[in-house]
LOKOL-602493 format. One line per 2 residues: number of its first residue (from 0); their letters; for each residue y, x, z of C-alpha. Coordinates in steps of 0.001 Angstrom, whole numbers, plus 500000, padded with zeros to 6 digits. Each point is the difference from the previous one (the first is absolute). Layout:
# LOKOL-602493
NUM) A) Y/X/Z | ...
This chain:
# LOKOL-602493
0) XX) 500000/500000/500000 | 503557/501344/498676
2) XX) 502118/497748/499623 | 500817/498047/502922
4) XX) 503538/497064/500375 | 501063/498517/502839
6) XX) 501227/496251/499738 | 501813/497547/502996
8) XX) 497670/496840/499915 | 499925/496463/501239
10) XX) 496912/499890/501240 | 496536/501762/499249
12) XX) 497127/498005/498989 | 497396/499454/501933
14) XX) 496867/501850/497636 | 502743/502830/500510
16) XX) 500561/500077/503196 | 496160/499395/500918
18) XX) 499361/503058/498012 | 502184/502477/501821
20) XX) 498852/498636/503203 | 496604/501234/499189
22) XX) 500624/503198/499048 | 501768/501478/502760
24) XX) 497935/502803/501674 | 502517/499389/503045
26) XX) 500113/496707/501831 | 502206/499083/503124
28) XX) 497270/498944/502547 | 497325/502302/498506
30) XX) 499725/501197/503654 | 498090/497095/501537
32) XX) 496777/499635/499260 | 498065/497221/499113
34) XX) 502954/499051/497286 | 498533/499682/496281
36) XX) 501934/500823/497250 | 500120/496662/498809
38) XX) 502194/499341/503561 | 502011/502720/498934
40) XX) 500836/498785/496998 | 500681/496467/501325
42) XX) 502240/501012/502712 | 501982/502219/497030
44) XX) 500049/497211/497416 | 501344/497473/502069
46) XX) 502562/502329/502165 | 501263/500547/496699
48) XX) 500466/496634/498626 | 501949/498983/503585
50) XX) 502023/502825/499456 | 501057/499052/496312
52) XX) 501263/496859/500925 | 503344/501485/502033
54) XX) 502549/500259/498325 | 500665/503447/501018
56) XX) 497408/501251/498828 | 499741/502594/496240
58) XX) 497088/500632/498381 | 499351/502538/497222
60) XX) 496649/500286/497722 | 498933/503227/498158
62) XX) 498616/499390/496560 | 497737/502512/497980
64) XX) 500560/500398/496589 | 497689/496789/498975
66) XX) 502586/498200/502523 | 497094/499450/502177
68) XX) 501272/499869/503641 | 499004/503420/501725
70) XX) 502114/499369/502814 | 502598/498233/502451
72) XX) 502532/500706/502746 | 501217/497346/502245
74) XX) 503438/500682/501789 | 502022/497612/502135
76) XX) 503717/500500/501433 | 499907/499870/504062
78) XX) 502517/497236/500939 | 499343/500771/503674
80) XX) 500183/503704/500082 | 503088/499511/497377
82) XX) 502224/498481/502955 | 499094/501925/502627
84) XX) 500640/503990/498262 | 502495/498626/497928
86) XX) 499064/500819/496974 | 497573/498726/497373
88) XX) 495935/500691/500378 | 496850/498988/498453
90) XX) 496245/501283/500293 | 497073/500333/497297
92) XX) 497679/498091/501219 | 497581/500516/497453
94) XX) 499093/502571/497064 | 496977/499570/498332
96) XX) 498380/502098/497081 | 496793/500116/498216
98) XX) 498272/502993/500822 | 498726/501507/496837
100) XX) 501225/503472/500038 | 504283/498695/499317
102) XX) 500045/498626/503176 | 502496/502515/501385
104) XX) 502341/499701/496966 | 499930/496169/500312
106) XX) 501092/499956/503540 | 502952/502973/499415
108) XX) 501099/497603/497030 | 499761/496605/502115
110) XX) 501374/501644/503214 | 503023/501522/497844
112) XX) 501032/496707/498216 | 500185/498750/503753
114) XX) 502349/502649/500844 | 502069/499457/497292
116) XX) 500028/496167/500805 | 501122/501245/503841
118) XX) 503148/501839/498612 | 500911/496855/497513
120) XX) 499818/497574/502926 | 502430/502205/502390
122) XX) 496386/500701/502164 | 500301/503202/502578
124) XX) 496888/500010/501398 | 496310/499552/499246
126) XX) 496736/500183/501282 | 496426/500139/499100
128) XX) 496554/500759/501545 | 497047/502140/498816
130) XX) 496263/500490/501081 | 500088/503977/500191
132) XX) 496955/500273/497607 | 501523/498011/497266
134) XX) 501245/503169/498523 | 501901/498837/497162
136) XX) 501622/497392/501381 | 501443/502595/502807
138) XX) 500584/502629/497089 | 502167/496999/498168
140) XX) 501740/498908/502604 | 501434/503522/501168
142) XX) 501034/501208/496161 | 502769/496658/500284
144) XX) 501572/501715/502997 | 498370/498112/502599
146) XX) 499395/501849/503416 | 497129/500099/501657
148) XX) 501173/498458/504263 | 497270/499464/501609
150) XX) 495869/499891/500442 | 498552/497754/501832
152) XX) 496484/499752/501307 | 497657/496431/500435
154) XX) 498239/499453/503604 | 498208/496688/499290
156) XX) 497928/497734/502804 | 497551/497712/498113
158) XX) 498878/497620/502220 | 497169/498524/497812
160) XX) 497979/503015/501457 | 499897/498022/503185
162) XX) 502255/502600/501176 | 501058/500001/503971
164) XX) 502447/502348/501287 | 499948/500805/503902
166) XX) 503824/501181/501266 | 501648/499250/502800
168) XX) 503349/499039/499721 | 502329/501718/502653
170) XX) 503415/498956/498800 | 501786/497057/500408
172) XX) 500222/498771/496649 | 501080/496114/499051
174) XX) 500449/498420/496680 | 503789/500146/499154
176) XX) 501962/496376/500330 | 503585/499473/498291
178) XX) 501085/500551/503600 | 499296/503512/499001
180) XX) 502805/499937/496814 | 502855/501712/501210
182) XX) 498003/503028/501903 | 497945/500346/496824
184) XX) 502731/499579/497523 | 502224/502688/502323
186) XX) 496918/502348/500479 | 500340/503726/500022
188) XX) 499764/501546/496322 | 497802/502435/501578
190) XX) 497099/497932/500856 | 499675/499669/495950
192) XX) 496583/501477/498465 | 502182/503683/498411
194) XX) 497161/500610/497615 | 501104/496482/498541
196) XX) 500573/500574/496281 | 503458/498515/500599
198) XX) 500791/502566/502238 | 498660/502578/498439
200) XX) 502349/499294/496724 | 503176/501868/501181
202) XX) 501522/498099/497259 | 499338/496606/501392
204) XX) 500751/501769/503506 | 503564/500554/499020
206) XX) 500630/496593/499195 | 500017/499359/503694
208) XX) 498053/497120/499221 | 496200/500754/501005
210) XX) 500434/498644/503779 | 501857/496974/498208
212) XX) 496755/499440/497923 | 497748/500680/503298
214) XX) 501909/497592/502381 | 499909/497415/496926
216) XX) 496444/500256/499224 | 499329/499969/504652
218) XX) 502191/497002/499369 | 498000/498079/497153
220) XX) 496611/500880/501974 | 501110/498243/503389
222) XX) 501124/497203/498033 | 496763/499056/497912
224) XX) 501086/501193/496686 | 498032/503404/499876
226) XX) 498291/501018/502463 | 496947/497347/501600
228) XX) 500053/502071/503372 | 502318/501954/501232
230) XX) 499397/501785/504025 | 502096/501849/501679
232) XX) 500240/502200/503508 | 502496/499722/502399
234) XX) 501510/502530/502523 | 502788/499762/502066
236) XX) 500837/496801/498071 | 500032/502599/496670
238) XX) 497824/499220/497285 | 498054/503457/499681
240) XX) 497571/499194/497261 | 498882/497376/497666
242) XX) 497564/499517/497553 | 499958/496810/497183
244) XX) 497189/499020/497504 | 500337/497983/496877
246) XX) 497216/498103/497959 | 499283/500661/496004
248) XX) 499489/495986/499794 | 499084/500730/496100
250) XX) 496899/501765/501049 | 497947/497269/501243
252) XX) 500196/497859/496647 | 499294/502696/497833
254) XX) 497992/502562/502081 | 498436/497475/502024
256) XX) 500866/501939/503239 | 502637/499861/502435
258) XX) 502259/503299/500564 | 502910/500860/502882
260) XX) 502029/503031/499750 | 501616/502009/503113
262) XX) 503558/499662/498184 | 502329/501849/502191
264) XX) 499385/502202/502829 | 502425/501829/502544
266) XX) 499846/501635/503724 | 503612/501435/501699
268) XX) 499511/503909/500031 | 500879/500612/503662
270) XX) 496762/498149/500845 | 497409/500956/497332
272) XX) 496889/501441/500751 | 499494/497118/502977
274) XX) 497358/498119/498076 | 502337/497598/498486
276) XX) 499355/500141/496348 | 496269/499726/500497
278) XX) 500492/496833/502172 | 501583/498069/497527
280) XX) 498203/501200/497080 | 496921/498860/502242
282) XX) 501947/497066/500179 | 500583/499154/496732
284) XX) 496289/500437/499685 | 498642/497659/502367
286) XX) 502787/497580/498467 | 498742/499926/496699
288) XX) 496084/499694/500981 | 501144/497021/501687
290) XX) 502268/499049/497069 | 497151/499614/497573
292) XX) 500608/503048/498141 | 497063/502030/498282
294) XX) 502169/502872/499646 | 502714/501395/501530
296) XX) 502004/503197/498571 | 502347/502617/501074
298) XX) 502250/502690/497743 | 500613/503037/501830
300) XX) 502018/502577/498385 | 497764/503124/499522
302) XX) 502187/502782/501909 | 499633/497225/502862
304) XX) 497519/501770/501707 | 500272/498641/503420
306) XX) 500084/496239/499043 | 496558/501080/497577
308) XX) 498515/501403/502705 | 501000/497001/502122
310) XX) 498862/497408/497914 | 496768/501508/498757
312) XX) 498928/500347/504058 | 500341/496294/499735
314) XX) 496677/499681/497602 | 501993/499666/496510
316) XX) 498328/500857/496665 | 502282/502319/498072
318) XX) 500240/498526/496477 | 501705/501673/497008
320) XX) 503815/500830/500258 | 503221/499353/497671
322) XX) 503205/501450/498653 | 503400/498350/500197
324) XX) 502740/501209/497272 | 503410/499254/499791
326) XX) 502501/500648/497086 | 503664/499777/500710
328) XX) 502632/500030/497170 | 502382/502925/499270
C-alpha cells in the first residue's frame, strides 16, 4: 500500500467499522480474562456509534488507493475541560488501522490530519492513550509532536474468582456527604496524586488551573455526577485523604460484566506512611464486592512505587499498563 488520503466523514458504515474492530491486535480490556474477542469488538463497535452521535465529535477515515477504508480516527472537542483551562481541548478517542504491514503509516497520516484539524479549530491541547506494545501507534503518535506524560500501570481485583480479601481497616474512614463540599472543594493542593498526568504537564501546571480541575472533578464525585463512591478520612476536622470510584456502565451491555475504577486517590504528606492509602484502597475494595462489581481496577503511575507496592500487598493482579500523550499547540 502507497498511496494512502485522508477524508473528514459523516459517519462510517457499519461493514467498515466492523472490520477495523476486528483487526486490532490491541484491545482496551484485553487485560481481563475470560473476555472473547467477539466482547471486544462489541464493546468497541457500539462505544463508537454513542460517541458519533455528539455533536462534538470529528471523525476522519483513511482510504487505500482502491478507496477501500483502511482506517479511522475519532476526535471530540472537551467542552468541560475547555471552561475550566481556558482554552480549547479535545482527545482522540479512537485510531484504528488495519494491520497489514501500513499500519504505522496509516495511523501517522490519520493522527496528523487530526492535528491539523486541532490548529483550524483554535484547539491547544490534546490527548491520546496507547497500549505500550502497539508499537506503531506509539511511533505515530510521537512523530506529530505529541509528548509522551505519563505510564500508568493496571492492578485489577476480579471477583468472579470468588476472591476474599482479609484487611483490617484501622482508619476512620466514612463515605463523603455534601456536608463535606466546602472542606473538599478548599482542600490542600498537596493532597493531589503528583504523578497525575496533569501535574506532571508543566504546561498545564502553569495555567494555574490543575487544582481548579481537581476541586471540580472532588466536586462532581460528591455530588453523583462522576464518581459512585467517594470516602474520605478525617483528622482534626481536616480531610487527610480520599479516595472515589466510578463505574464503566457501557461494560455490562456489551462485555457482559460489571467494572468500577479507583478514580482519584490522595493522602496529605505530613501523615503518609500511617496506613492510610491502603485503608481506603481496602475500602474501595470491599465497596465494590458488595456493589456487584466483577472487577474492580486501579491506574497507578509506574514511578509510583510506594502506592504499587501498597496496592499489590492488597492481593491485586497486575494487568498490562498504558501511555498517556499530550500535544499542545505552538
Amino acid at each position: 500500500m502507497t498511496a494512502i488520503h485522508i477524508q473528514q466523514i459523516e459517519a462510517i458504515s457499519d461493514n467498515d467499522l466492523q472490520r477495523l474492530a476486528e483487526c486490532q491486535k490491541f484491545y482496551p480490556y484485553d487485560y481481563i480474562r475470560g473476555i472473547d474477542k467477539s466482547a471486544y469488538i462489541s464493546y468497541i463497535y457500539s462505544d463508537i456509534q454513542k460517541l458519533m452521535k455528539r455533536d462534538t465529535v470529528s471523525i476522519f477515515c483513511a482510504f487505500d488507493s482502491t478507496d477501500k477504508v483502511c482506517g479511522f480516527i475519532l476526535a471530540e472537542q472537551l467542552n468541560w475541560d475547555s471552561e475550566i483551562f481556558g482554552f480549547p481541548c479535545a482527545r482522540i478517542h479512537y485510531l484504528l488501522a488495519e494491520e497489514n504491514g501500513s499500519d504505522y503509516l496509516i495511523k501517522r497520516n490519520l493522527i496528523a490530519e487530526v492535528v491539523l484539524w486541532a490548529k483550524n479549530h483554535n484547539i491547544k491541547f490534546m490527548d491520546i492513550y496507547s497500549h505500550p506494545l502497539d508499537f506503531s501507534r506509539v511511533k505515530a503518535i510521537m512523530e506529530n509532536g505529541f509528548d509522551l506524560i505519563a505510564t500508568h500501570i493496571h492492578h485489577v481485583w476480579d471477583f468472579r474468582t470468588g476472591f476474599k480479601l482479609e484487611h483490617k481497616i484501622t482508619v476512620p474512614i466514612r463515605p463523603a456527604t455534601k456536608e463535606d463540599m466546602d472542606n473538599l472543594v478548599n482542600i490542600d493542593f498537596s493532597i493531589f496524586p503528583k504523578y497525575s498526568r496533569f501535574y506532571l504537564d508543566e504546561k498545564l501546571m502553569a495555567t494555574g488551573k490543575v487544582s481548579v480541575m481537581f476541586k471540580h472533578w472532588l466536586k462532581n464525585s460528591v455530588l453523583g455526577i462522576r464518581a459512585k463512591g467517594v470516602w474520605i478520612v478525617e483528622m482534626d476536622n481536616q480531610i487527610v485523604g480520599y479516595i472515589t470510584s466510578v463505574e464503566d456502565e457501557h461494560t455490562r451491555d456489551t462485555l457482559g460484566i460489571r467494572i468500577t475504577k479507583g478514580d482519584m486517590v490522595g493522602v496529605l504528606p505530613n501523615v503518609r506512611n500511617k496506613g492510610i492509602y491502603t485503608d481506603m484502597v481496602a475500602t474501595m475494595i470491599y465497596w465494590a464486592q458488595n456493589y456487584g462489581a466483577d472487577i474492580l481496577e486501579v491506574a497507578i503511575h509506574a514511578c509510583n512505587a510506594p502506592a504499587n507496592s501498597l496496592t499489590s500487598q492488597l492481593q491485586s493482579r497486575v494487568c498490562g499498563a498504558h501511555y498517556n500523550f499530550h500535544w499542545h499547540a505552538e
